[in-house]
N, C-alpha and C positions, 0 to 999 in steps of 0.2 A: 235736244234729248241726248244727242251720243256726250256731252260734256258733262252731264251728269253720273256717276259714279254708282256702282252697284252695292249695296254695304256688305260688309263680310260677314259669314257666318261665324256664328261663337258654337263653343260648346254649349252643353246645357247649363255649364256653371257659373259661363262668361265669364273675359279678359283668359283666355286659353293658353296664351302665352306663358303669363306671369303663375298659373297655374299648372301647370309642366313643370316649369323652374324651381317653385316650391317643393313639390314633388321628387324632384330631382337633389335637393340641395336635404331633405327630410332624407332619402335613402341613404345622402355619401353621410350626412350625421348620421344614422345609423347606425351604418357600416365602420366609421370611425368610435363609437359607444362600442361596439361588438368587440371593436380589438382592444380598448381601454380593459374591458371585463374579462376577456379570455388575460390579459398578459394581469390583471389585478389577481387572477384566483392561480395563474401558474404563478406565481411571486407569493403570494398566502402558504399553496400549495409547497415551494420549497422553503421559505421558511419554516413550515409545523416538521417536515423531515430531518432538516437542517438543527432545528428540536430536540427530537428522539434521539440522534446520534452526539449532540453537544451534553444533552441533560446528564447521563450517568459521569462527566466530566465536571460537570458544575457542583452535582451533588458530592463528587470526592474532595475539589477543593474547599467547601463549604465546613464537611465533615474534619480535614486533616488542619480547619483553623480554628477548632472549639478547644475549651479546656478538657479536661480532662474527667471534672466533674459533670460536666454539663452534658458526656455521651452515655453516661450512666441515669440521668434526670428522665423522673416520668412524669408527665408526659413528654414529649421528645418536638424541641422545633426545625423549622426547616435553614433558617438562618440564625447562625453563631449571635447568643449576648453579647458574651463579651469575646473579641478576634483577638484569639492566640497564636500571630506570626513568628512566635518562638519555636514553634512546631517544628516549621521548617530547618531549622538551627539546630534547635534538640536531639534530632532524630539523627544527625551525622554522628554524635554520642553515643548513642543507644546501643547504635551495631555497627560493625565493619562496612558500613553502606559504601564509602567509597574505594574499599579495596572490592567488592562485588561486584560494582561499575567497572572496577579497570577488569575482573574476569570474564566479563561479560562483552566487553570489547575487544577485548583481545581475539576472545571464540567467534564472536561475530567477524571481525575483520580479517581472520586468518582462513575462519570456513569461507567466505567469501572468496579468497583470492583461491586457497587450492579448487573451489567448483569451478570457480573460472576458466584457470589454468587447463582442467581436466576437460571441460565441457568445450571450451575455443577449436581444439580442433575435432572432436568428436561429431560438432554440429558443421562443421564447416567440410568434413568429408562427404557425410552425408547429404548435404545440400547439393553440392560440387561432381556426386560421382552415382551413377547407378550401379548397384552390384545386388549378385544375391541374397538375399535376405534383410535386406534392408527396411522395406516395410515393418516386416517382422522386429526388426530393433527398434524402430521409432515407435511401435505400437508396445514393447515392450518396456519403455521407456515412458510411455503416458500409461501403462498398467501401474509403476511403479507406485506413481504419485497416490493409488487408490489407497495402500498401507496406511493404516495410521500409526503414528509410532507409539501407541499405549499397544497393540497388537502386537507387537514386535519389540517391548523391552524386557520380557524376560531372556528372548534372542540374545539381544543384545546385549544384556549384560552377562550373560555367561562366556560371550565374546569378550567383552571387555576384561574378566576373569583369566580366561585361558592367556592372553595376551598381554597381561599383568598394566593393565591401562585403566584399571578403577582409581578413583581420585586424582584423576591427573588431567589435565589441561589439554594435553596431546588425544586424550580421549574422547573428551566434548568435543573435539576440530573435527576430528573424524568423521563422526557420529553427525556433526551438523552439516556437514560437508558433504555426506553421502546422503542425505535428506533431501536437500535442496539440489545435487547434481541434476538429476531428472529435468525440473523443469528449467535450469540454464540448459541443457540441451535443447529442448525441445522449443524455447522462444528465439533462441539464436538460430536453431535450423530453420524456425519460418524467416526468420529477416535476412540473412543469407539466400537464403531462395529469392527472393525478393531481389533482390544484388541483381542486375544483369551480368553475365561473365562476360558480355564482350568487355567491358571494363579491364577487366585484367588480362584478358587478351588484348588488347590497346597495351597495356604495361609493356606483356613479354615482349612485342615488336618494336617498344624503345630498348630493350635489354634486360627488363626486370627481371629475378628470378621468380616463384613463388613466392617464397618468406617474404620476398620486396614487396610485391604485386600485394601478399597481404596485409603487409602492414604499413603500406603509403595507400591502398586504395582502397581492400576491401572492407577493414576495420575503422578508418574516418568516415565512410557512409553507415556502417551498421551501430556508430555511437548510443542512437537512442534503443536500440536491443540491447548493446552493455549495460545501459547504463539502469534498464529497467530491471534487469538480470542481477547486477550489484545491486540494489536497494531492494526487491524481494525476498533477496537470498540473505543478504543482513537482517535484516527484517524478521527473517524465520528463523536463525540463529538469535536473535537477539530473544526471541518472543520464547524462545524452548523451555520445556518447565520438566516435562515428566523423565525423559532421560535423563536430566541434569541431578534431578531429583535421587533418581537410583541408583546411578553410579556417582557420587561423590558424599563425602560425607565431612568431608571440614571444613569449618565455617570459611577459613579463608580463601578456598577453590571454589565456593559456592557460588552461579551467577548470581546476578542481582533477584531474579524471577524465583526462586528457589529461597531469597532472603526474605523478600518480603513476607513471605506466611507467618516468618517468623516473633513477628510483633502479635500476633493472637494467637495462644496456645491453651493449655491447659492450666498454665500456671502465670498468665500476663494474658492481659488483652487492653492496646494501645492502639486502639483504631484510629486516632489523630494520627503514629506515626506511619501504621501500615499505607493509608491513603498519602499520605505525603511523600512517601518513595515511592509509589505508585505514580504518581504526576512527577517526582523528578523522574523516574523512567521513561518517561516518553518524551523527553528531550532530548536524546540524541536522535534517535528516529524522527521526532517533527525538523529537527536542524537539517539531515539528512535529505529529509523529502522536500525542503524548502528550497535547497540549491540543486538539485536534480527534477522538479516536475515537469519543467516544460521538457522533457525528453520522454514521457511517460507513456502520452498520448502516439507518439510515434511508436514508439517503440510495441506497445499492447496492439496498437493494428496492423503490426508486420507479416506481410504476408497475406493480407488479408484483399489487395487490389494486387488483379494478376497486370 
């Protein structure tokens, strides 16, 4: 009797094992379906976004490669009959387009460097030193940015007036330059702050002075603040329409932004070419952002992990 074996209990569904396992092997599928779906609908999801912000881009190239008859045709299609790539060609013709472009770079790249200049040590005090009233400037400093400049250009061109700097080159620098100062201050003083100073303390007990100390230590770690600081600040320089607008009046000091209106008026309307210098304006900006983005991300969270 004891050689004989007791039989085991089953569940109620019997073979209990292999049913566990099933059970088991049904959840991790599941569980593996649940993340197939979530990562399928955030991938949908950035596509339709990716969408919205492409589309008003597709619809201008589309528009600035039709003829000429066919933006007058009613009823109106979404895709050009017949592709008119002369457009692009045509339009350096039309207008000064590329003396606009060089006005246009010029002011961007010049406001660029005096914000720079001006803002470098501005934020770099303020990061580096406590004194009275210092809140006070770096709040009055993020007040700035609330101005819009349509608020402030009859201001400003009566400035511009007094200081005989209407139509002139030297006035736009200014003007962009005082625009964009603000916030090159106020991104460089976060990433600055960010900086440990024993760094530069390390420097002065090899010998460094300051001006060393800043520009072997402090400024090679804060590259990605410059450098988000440059391409915002060009950016906004380049993008300016209403001051440019008011103080300048000849065609050949006119930036580009300020040119293009110029192809639909009261007396022309060439909506092939206004779209088409519209898309080549945004190639020096997209060139710009292409060899500067991976600095971008750093630099917009400075400051942000103590």
């Amino acid at each position: 009797m004891s050689s004989l074996s007791t039989p085991r209990r089953q569940g109620p569904g019997g073979r209990s094992g292999s049913v566990g396992r099933g059970r088991q092997a049904g959840r991790s599928a599941g569980v593996d379906w649940s993340k197939m779906a979530r990562r399928a609908l955030l991938a949908c999801v950035g596509y339709l976004v990716a969408f919205v912000f492409v589309a008003p881009y597709l619809e201008m190239a589309l528009t600035a490669l039709k003829p000429d008859r066919e933006l007058t045709k009613s009823p109106t299609t979404f895709f050009p009959k017949h592709w008119d790539f002369a457009n692009f060609v045509n339009v350096w013709k039309a207008a000064p387009i590329w003396k606009n472009m060089q006005v246009s770079l010029i002011v961007a790249a010049a406001a660029t460097l005096i914000a720079l200049a001006v803002a470098l040590p501005a934020a770099y005090y303020t990061a580096r030193n406590r004194f009275r009233g210092r809140g006070a400037f770096l709040l009055l400093v993020l007040v700035t940015q609330m101005f819009a400049p349509t608020a402030l250009v009859i201001g400003i061109y009566r400035e511009m007036v007094a200081l005989n700097l209407t139509d002139t080159l030297f006035g736009l620098i200014l003007v962009n330059a005082a625009f964009n100062l603000p916030f090159c201050v106020w991104i460089l003083h976060g990433y600055f702050s960010s900086i440990p100073k024993a760094l530069e303390e390390a420097a002065y007990l090899d010998g460094a002075g300051k001006v060393k100390a800043l520009t072997r230590v402090t400024l090679p770690l804060s590259l990605p603040g410059l450098v988000t600081a440059v391409i915002y600040t060009f950016i906004g320089a380049w993008n300016e329409y209403v001051v440019a607008l008011t103080i300048t009046s000849s065609p050949d000091r006119q930036p580009l932004t300020v040119a293009v209106p110029g192809f639909v008026t009261s007396y022309q309307q060439h909506w092939q070419y206004l779209f088409a210098t519209s898309l080549i304006a945004i190639v020096p900006v997209v060139v710009l952002f292409v060899f500067i983005e991976r600095y971008l991300i750093g630099g917009l969270t400075a400051g942000s992990v103590k």
